[in-house]
C-alpha beads as a LAMMPS data file, in Angstrom:
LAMMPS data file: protein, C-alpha beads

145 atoms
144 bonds

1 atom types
1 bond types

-500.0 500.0 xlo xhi
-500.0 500.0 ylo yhi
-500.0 500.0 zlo zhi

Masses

1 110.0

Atoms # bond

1 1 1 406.969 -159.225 75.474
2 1 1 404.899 -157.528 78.661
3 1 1 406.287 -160.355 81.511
4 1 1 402.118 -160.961 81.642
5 1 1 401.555 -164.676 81.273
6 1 1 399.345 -164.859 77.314
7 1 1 397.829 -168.100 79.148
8 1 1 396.284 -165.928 81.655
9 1 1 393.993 -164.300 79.016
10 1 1 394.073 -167.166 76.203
11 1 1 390.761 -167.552 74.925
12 1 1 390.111 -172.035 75.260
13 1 1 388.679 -174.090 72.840
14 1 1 386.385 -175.481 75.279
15 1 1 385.324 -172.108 76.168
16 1 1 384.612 -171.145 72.668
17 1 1 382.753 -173.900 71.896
18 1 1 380.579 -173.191 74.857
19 1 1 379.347 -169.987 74.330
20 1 1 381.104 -168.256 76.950
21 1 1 384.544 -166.509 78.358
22 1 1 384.317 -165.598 81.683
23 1 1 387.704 -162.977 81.876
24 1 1 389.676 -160.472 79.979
25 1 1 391.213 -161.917 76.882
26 1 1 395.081 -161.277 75.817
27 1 1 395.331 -159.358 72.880
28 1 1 398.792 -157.574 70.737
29 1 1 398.749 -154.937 68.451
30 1 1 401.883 -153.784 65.945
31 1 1 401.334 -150.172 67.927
32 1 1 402.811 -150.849 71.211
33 1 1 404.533 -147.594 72.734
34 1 1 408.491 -147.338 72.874
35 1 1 410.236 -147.749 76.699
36 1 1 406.520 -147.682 78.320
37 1 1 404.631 -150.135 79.818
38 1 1 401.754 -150.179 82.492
39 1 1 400.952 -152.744 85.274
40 1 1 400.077 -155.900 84.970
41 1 1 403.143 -155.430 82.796
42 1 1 406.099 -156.036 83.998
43 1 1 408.285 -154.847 80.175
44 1 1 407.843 -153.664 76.627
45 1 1 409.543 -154.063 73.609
46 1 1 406.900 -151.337 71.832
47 1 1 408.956 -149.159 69.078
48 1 1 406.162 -146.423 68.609
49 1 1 406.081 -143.340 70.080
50 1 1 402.453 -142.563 71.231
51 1 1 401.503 -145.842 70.833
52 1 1 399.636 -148.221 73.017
53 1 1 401.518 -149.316 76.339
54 1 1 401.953 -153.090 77.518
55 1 1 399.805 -153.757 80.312
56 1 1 396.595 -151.122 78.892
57 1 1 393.650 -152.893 79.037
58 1 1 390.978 -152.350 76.086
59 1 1 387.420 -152.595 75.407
60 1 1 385.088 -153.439 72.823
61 1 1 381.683 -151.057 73.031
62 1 1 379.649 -152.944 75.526
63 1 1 376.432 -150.805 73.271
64 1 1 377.726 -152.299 70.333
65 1 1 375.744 -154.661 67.911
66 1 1 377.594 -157.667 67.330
67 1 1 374.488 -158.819 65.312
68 1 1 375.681 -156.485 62.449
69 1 1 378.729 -158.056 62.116
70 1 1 377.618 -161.569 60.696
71 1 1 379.862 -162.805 63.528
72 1 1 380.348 -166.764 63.705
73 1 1 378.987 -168.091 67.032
74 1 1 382.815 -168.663 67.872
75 1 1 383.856 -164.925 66.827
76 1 1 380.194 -163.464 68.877
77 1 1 381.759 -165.288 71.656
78 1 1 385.117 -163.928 71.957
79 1 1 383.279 -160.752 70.789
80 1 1 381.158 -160.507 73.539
81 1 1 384.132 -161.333 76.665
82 1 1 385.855 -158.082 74.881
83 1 1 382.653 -156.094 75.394
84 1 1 382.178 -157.531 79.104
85 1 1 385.718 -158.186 80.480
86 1 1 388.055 -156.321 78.046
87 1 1 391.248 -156.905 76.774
88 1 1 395.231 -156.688 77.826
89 1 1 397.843 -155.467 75.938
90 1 1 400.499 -158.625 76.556
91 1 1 402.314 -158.464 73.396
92 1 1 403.429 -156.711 70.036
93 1 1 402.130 -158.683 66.887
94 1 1 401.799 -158.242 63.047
95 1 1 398.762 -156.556 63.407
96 1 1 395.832 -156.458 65.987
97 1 1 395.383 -160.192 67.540
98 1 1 393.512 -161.571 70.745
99 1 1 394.581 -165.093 71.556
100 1 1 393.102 -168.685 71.519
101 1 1 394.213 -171.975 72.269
102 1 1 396.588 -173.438 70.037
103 1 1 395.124 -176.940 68.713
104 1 1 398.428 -178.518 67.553
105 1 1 399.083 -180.513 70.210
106 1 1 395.379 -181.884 70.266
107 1 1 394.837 -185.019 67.696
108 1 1 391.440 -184.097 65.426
109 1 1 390.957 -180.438 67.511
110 1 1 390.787 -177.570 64.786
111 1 1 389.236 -174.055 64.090
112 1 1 388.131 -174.950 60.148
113 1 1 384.542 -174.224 60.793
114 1 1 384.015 -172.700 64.126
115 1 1 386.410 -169.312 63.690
116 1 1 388.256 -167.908 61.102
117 1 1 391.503 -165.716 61.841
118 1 1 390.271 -162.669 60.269
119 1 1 386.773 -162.918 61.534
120 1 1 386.997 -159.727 63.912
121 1 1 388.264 -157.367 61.457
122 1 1 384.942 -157.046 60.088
123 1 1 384.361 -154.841 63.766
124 1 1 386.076 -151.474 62.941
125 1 1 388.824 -150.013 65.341
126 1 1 386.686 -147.158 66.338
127 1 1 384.821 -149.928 68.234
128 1 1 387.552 -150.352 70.609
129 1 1 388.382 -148.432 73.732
130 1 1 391.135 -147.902 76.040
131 1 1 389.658 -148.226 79.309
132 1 1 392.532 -148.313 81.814
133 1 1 395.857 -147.185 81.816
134 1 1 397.941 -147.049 85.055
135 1 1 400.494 -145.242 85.651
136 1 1 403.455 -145.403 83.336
137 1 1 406.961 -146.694 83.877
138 1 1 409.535 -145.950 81.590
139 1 1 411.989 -147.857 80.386
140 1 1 412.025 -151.371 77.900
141 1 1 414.414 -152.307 75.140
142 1 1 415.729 -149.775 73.587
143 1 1 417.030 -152.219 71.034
144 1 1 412.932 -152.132 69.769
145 1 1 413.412 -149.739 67.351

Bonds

1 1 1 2
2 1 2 3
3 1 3 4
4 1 4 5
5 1 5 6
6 1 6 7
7 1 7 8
8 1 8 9
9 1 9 10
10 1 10 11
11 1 11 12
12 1 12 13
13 1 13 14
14 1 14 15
15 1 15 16
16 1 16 17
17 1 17 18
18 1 18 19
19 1 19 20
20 1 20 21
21 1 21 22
22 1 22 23
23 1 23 24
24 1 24 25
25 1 25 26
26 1 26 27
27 1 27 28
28 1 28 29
29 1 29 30
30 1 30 31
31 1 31 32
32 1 32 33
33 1 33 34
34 1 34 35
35 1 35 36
36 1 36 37
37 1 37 38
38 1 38 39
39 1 39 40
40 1 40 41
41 1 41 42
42 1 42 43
43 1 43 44
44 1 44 45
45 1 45 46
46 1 46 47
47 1 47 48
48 1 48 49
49 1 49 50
50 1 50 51
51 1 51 52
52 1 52 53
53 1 53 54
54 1 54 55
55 1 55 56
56 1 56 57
57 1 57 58
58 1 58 59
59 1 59 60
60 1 60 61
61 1 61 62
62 1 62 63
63 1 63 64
64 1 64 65
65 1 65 66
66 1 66 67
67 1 67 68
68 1 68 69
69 1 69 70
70 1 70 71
71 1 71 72
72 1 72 73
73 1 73 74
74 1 74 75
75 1 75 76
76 1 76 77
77 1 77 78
78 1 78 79
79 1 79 80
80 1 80 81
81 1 81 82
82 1 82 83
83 1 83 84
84 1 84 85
85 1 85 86
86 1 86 87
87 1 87 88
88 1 88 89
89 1 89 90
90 1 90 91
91 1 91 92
92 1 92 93
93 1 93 94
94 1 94 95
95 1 95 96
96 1 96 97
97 1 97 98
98 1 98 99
99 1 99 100
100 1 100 101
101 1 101 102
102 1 102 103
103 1 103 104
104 1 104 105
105 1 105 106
106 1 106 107
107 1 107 108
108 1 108 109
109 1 109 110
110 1 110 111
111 1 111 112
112 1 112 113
113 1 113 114
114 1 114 115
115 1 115 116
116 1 116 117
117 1 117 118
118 1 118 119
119 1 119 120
120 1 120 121
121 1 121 122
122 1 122 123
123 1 123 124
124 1 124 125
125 1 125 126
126 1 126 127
127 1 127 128
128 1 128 129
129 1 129 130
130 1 130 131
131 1 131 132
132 1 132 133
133 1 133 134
134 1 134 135
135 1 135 136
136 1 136 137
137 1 137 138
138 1 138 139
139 1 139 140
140 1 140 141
141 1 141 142
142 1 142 143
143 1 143 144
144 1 144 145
């Protein structure tokens, strides 16, 4: 946990559906540095040394094709706020995620059909960027490890 709010970069249904997401979207990766952290992070629990501070905010190529990709129009979407506004490190995770809305507490809302949950992978991590890192404060839970 980064003390940065997920709902301030959560990708909504209603945006998806329309075709556009007008600010950075939250994202988590499983390589989140140990006892660093950047602002708008406020914490880490990151267990990797040289890994990715809370707070760093990412990018997806803005040159970058997404037409190669075979991309739903959901997953171009999302693709295409990465490429504009970036991404935030908010969170570790079981891998590399960027968050939407959850649907569960919407009667007859779902994803089946617009976007699939490994739908991005098919972009390659050499697609990605770190485009800003603060400066770095040290300290988190030490308990991470």
């Amino acid at each position: 946990a980064s003390g940065v709010p997920i709902v301030a970069g959560l990708a909504m249904r209603h945006e998806i559906l329309a075709g556009e997401i007008r600010h950075k979207i939250a994202m988590a990766t499983w390589h989140n540095a140990f006892q660093q952290f950047t602002f708008p992070a406020t914490w880490t629990d990151g267990f990797e040394d040289g890994g990715l501070p809370e707070g760093a905010v990412m990018q997806l190529d803005p040159d970058l094709d997404l037409s190669a990709y075979d991309l739903s129009p959901a997953a171009a979407t999302l693709a295409r706020a990465m490429q504009k506004y970036g991404m935030v490190n908010v969170d570790n995770a079981r891998g590399n995620v960027v968050y939407t809305e959850g649907v569960y507490g919407h009667p007859g809302w779902t994803w089946d059909g617009i976007l699939s949950p490994d739908e991005l992978e098919r972009i390659p991590l050499e697609k990605y960027r770190v485009i800003k890192i603060g400066p770095l404060t040290n300290m988190g839970d030490s308990r991470s490890r």
